[in-house]
C-alpha positions in Angstrom: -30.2 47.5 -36.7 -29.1 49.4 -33.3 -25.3 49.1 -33.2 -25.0 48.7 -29.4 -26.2 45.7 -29.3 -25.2 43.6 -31.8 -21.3 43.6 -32.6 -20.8 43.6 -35.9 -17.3 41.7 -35.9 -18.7 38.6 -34.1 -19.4 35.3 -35.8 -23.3 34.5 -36.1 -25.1 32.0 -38.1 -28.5 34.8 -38.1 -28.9 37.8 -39.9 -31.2 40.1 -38.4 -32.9 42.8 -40.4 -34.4 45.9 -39.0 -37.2 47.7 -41.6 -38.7 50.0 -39.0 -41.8 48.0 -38.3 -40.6 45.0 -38.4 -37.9 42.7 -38.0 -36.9 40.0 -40.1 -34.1 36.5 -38.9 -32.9 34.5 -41.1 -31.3 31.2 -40.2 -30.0 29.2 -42.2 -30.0 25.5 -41.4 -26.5 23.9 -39.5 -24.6 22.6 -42.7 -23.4 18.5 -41.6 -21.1 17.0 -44.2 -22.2 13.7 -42.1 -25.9 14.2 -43.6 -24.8 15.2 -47.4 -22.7 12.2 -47.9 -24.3 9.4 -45.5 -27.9 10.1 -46.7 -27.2 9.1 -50.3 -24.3 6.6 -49.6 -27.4 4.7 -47.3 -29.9 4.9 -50.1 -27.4 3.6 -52.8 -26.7 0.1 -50.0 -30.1 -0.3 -49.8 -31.0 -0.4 -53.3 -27.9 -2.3 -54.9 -26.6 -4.3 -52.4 -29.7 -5.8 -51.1 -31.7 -6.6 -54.6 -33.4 -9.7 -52.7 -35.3 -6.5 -50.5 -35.6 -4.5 -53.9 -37.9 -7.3 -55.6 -40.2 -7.2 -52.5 -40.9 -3.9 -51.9 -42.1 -3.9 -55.9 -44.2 -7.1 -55.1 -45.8 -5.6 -51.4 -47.8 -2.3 -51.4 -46.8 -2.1 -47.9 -43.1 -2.6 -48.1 -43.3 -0.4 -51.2 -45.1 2.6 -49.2 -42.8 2.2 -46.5 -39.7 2.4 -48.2 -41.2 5.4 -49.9 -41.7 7.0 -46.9 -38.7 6.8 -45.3 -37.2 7.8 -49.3 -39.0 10.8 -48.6 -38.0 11.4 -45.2 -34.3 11.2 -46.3 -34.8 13.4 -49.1 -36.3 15.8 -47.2 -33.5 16.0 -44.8 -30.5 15.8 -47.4 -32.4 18.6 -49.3 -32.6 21.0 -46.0 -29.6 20.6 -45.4 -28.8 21.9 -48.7 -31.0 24.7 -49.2 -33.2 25.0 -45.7 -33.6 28.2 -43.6 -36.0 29.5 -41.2 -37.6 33.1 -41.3 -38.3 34.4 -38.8 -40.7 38.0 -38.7 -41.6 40.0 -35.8 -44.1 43.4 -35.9 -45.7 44.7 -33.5 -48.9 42.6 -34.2 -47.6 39.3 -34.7 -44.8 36.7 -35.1 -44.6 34.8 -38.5 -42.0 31.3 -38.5 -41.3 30.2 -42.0 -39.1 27.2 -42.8 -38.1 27.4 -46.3 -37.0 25.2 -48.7 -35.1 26.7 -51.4 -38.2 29.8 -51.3 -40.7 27.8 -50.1 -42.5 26.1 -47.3 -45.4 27.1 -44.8 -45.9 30.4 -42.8 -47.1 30.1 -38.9 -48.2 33.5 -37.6 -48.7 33.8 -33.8 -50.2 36.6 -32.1 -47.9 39.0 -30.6 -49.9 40.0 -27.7 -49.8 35.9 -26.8 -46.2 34.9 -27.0 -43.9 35.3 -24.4 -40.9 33.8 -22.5 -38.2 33.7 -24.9 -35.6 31.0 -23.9 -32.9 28.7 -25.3 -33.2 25.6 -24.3 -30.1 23.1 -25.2 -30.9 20.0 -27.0 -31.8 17.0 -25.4 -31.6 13.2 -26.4 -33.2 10.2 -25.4 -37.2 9.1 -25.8 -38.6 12.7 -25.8 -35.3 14.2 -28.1 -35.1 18.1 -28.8 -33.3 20.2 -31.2 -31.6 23.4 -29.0 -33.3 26.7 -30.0 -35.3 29.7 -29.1 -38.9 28.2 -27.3 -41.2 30.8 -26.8 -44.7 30.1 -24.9 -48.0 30.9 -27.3 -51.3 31.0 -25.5 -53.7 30.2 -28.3 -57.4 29.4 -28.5 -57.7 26.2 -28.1 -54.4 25.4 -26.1 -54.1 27.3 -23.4 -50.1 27.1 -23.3 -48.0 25.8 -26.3 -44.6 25.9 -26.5 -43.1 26.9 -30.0 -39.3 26.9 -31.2 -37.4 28.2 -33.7 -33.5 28.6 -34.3 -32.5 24.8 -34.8 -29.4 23.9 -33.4 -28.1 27.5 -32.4 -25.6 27.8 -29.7 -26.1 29.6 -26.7 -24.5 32.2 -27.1 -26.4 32.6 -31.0 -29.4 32.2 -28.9 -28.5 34.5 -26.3 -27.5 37.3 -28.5 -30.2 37.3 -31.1 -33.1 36.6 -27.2 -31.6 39.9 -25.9 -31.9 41.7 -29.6 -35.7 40.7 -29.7 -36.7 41.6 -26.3 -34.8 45.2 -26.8 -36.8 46.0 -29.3 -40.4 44.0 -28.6 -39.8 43.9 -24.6 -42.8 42.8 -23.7 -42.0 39.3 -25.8 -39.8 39.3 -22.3 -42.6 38.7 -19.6 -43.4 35.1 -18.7 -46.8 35.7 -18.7 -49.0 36.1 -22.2 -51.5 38.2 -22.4 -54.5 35.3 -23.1 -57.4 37.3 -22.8 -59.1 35.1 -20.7 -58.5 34.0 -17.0 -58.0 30.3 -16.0 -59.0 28.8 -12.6 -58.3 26.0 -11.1 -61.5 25.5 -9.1 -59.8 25.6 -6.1 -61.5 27.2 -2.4 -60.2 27.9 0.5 -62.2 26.6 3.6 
């Protein structure tokens, strides 16, 4: 890890790794004392306070399913906040995310060559709601430009810290512009 730019001494939820030929962040997910208590509190009302609801969703497959689901959905979240964290590894080929559950959970890998723009972008609310993070742009095949995030719920200055350690290292993640390796037109002339 290069000393001058990363002060030991200041508070940071990341770790950052440097092996020589690549680098590995780890995040660990935003612990919310809200989401460990209220997520089991909510599933213990519904299921003995409203018996009348737990004798229909054994009766209808599709109250059953739902209620399953959203079980799930719960569980998932309670458990991430437990145990989640997102690894993040950058060589000088390619980007892999990982967002791991106690070990285990799916890798993404993204061409190096096609990501760029590293930014934070704060979270936002309403119909279209965002976690804040690190977006980065990834040109693949069949999209031309996707945007991609990883860093949930880091502040700004997080964000900005561990942005300017990448593009030290990897500068060219940096540029705004990807390298695609095809050129798009527009179709538009000039008369």
């Amino acid at each position: 890890m290069n000393s001058a730019i990363l002060d030991p001494a200041a508070p940071r939820r990341w770790r950052l790794d440097d092996h020589g030929s690549e680098y590995i962040i780890t995040i660990p997910r935003k612990w919310s004392w809200m989401t460990f208590a209220w997520e089991p509190l909510f599933a213990c009302v519904l299921i003995y306070l409203f018996p009348q609801m737990r004798q229909e969703a054994l009766q209808s497959k599709f109250v059953f399913g739902f209620f399953l689901l959203a079980a799930l959905g719960l569980l998932k979240g309670w458990l991430w906040n437990i145990g989640g964290r997102e690894i993040v590894v950058i060589t000088t080929e390619e980007l892999r995310l990982r967002r791991e559950l106690f070990g285990i959970g799916p890798q993404r890998k993204f061409t190096l060559k096609r990501v760029s723009d590293l930014t934070f972008q704060e979270a936002q609310g309403g119909e279209d709601s965002r976690k804040s993070g690190i977006y980065f742009n990834y040109s693949g095949s069949l999209n031309p430009f996707q945007q991609r995030r990883f860093g949930d719920d880091l502040s700004r200055n997080e964000a900005d810290e561990l942005i300017n350690a990448i593009t030290t290292r990897f500068p060219q993640l940096d540029q705004c512009t990807p390298d695609t390796g095809h050129f798009i037109t527009l179709g538009l002339n000039s008369k």
